[in-house]
Backbone as CSV, one residue per row, in Angstrom:
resi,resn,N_x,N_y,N_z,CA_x,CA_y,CA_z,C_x,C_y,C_z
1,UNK,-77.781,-36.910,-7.270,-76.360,-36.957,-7.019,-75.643,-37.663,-8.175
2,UNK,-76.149,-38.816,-8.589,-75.842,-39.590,-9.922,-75.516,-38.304,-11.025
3,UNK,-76.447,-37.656,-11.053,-76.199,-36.945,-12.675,-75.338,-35.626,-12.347
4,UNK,-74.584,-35.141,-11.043,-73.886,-33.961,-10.685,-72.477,-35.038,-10.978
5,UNK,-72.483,-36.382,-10.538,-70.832,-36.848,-10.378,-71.160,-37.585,-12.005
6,UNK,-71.718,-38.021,-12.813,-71.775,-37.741,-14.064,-71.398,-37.020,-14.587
7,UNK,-71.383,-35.468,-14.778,-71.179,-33.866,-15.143,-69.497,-34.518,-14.776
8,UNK,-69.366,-34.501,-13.255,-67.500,-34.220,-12.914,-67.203,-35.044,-14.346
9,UNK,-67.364,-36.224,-14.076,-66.684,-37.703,-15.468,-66.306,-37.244,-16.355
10,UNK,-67.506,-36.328,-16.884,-67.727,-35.752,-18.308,-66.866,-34.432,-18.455
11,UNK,-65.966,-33.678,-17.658,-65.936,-32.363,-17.120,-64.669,-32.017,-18.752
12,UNK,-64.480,-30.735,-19.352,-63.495,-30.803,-20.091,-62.497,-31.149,-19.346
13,UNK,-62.229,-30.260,-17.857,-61.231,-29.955,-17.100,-61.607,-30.380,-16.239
14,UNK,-60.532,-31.264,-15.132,-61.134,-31.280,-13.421,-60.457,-30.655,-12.940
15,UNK,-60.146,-29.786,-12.065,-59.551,-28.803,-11.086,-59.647,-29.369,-9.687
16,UNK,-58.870,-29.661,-8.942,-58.904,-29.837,-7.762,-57.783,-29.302,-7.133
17,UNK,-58.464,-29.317,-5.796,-57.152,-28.791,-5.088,-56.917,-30.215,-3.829
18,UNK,-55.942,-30.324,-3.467,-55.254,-30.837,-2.783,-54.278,-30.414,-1.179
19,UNK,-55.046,-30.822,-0.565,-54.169,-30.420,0.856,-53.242,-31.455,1.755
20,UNK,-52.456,-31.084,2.709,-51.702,-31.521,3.092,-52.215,-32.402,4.453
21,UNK,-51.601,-33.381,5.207,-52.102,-34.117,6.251,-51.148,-33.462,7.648
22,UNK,-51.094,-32.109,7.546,-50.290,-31.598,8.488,-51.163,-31.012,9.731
23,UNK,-50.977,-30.194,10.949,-51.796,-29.248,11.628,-51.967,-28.040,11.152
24,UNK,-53.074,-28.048,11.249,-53.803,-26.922,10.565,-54.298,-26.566,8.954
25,UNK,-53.820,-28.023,8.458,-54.598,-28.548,6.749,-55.081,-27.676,6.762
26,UNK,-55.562,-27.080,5.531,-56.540,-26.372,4.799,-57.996,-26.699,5.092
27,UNK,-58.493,-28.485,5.267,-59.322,-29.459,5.554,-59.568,-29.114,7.512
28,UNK,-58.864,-28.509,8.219,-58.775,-28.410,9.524,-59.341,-26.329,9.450
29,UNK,-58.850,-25.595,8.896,-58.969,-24.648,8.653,-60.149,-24.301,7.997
30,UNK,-61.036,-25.284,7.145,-62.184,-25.028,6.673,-63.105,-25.631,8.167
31,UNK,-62.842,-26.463,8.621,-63.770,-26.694,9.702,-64.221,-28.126,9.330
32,UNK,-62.987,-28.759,8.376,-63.909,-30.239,7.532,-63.653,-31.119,8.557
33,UNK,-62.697,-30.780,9.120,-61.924,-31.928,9.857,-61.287,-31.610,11.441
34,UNK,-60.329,-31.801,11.893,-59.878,-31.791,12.982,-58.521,-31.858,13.191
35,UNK,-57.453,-31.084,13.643,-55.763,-31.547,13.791,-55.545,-32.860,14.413
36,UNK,-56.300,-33.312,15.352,-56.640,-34.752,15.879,-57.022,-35.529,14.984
37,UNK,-57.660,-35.458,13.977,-57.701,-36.462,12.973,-57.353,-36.710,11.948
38,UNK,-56.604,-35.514,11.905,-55.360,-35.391,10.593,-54.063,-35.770,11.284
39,UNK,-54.024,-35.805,11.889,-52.910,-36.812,12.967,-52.974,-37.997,13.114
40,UNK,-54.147,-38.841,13.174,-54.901,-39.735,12.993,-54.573,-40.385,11.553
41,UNK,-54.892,-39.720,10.580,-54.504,-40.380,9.376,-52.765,-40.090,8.839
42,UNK,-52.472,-39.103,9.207,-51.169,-38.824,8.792,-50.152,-40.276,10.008
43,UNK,-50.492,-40.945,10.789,-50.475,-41.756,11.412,-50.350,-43.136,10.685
44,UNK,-51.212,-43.243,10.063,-52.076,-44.604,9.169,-51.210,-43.806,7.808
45,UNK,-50.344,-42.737,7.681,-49.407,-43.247,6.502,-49.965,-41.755,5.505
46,UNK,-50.965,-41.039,5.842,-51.343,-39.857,4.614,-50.503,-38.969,4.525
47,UNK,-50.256,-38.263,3.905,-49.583,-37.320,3.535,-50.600,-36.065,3.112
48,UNK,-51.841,-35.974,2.599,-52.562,-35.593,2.146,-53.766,-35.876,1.322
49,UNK,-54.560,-34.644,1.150,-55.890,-35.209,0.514,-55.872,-34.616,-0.910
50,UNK,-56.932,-35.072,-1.538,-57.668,-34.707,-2.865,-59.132,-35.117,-2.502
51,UNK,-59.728,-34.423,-2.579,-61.446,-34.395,-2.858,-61.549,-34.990,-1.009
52,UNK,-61.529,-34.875,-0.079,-61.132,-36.045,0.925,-61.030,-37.031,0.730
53,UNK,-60.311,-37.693,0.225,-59.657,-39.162,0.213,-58.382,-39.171,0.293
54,UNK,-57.459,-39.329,1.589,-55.990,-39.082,2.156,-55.273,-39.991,1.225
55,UNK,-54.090,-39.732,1.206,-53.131,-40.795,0.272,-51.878,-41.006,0.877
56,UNK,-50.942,-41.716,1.057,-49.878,-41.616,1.165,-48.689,-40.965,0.302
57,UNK,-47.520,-41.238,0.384,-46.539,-40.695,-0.235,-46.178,-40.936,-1.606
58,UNK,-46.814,-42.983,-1.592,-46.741,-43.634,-3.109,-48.027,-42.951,-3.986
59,UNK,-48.607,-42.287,-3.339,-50.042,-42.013,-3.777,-51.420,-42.812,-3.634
60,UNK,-51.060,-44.231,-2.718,-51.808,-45.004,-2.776,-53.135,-44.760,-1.856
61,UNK,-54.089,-44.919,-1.709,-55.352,-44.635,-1.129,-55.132,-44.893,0.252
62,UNK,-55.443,-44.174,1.645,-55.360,-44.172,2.809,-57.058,-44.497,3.366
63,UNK,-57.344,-45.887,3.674,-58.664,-45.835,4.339,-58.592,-45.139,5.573
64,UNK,-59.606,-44.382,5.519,-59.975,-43.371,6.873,-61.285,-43.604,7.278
65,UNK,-62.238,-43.335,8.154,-63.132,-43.042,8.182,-64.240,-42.059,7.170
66,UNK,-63.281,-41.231,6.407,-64.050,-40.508,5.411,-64.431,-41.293,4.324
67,UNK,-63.549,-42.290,4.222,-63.367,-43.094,2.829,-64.736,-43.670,2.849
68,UNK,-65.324,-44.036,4.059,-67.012,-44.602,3.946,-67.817,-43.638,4.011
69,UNK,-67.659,-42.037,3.915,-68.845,-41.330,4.370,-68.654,-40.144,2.994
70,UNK,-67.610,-39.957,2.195,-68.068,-39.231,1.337,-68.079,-39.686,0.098
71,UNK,-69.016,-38.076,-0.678,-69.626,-38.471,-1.663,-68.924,-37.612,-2.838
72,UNK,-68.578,-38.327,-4.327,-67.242,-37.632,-4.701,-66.522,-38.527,-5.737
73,UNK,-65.809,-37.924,-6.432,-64.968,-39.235,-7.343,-63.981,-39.477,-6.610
74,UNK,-63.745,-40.773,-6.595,-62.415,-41.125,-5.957,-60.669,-40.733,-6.259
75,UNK,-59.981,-41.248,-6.139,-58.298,-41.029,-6.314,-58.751,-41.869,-7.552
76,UNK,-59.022,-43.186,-7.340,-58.620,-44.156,-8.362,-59.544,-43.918,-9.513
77,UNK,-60.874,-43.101,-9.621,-61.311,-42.685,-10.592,-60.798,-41.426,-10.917
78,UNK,-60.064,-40.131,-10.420,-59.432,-39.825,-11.170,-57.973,-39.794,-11.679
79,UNK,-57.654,-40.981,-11.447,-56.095,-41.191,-11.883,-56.761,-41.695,-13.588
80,UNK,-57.988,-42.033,-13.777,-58.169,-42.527,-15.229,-58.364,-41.517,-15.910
81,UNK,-58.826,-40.382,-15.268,-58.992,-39.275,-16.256,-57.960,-38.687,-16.911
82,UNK,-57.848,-38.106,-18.110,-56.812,-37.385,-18.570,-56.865,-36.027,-18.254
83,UNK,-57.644,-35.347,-17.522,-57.636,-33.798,-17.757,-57.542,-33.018,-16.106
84,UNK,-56.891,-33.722,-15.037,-56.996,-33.933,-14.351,-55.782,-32.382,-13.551
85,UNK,-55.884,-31.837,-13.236,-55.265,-30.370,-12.535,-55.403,-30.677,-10.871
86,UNK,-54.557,-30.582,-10.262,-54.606,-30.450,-8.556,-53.793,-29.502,-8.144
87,UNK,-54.019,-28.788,-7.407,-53.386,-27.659,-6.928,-53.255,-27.872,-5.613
88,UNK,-51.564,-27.690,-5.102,-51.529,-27.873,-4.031,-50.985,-26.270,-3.329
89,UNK,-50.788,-26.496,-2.028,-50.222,-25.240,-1.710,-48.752,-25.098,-1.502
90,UNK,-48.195,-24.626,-0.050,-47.000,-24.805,0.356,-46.039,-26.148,0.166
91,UNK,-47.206,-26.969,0.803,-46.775,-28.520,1.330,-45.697,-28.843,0.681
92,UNK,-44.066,-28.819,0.720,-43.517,-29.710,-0.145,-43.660,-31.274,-0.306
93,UNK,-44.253,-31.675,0.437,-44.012,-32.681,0.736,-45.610,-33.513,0.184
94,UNK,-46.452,-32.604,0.262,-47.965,-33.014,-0.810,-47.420,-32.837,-1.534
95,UNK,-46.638,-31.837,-2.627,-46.438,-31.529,-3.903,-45.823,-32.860,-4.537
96,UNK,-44.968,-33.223,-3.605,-43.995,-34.214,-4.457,-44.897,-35.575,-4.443
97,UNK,-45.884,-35.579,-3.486,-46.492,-36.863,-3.683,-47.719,-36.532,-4.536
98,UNK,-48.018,-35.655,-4.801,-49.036,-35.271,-6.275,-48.323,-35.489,-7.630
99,UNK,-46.851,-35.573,-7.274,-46.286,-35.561,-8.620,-46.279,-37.222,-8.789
100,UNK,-46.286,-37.676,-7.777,-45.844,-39.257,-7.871,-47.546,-39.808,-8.150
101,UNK,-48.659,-39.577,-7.402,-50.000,-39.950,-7.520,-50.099,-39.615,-9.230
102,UNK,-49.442,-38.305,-9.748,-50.307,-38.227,-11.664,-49.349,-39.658,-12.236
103,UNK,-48.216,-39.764,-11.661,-47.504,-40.633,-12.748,-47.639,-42.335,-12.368
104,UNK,-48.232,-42.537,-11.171,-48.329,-43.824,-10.578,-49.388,-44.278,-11.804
């Protein structure tokens, strides 16, 4: 696992996508999660995810229960990267806090 999240560090490009903390997330729609527990964190202040790790609106890190169970670069490791791409969808409201998370 060390030398796959090594590779991400090293990556030219990171690509991620980013979803929203609404019903029926993208994260609820893949089967990652639950509308009950995206309610749950959108509760505790998220607005949305990157890699699963929820954030709020300032962009700041939302402890969840995921925050101890996955495996992954964090928000705060990639806010250091420079090459860093997130793609969000509809969400206006993820979008504008993706814009605020690259510049925080």
């Amino acid at each position: 696992m060390r030398e796959v999240l090594d590779l991400a560090r090293s990556a030219a490009v990171t690509l991620t996508g980013m979803g929203s903390a609404t019903p029926g997330c993208s994260a609820v729609q893949f089967g990652v999660t639950t509308d009950a527990e995206v309610a749950g964190f959108a509760a505790r202040g998220a607005v949305g995810d990157i890699m699963g790790e929820w954030f709020d609106v300032e962009g700041n890190v939302v402890e969840t229960n995921w925050s101890r169970r996955r495996i992954g670069l964090g928000l705060e490791e990639l806010r250091e990267l420079s090459n860093v791409v997130a793609v969000a969808g509809v969400s206006r409201r993820s979008t504008r806090s993706a814009a605020r998370w690259r510049v925080a």
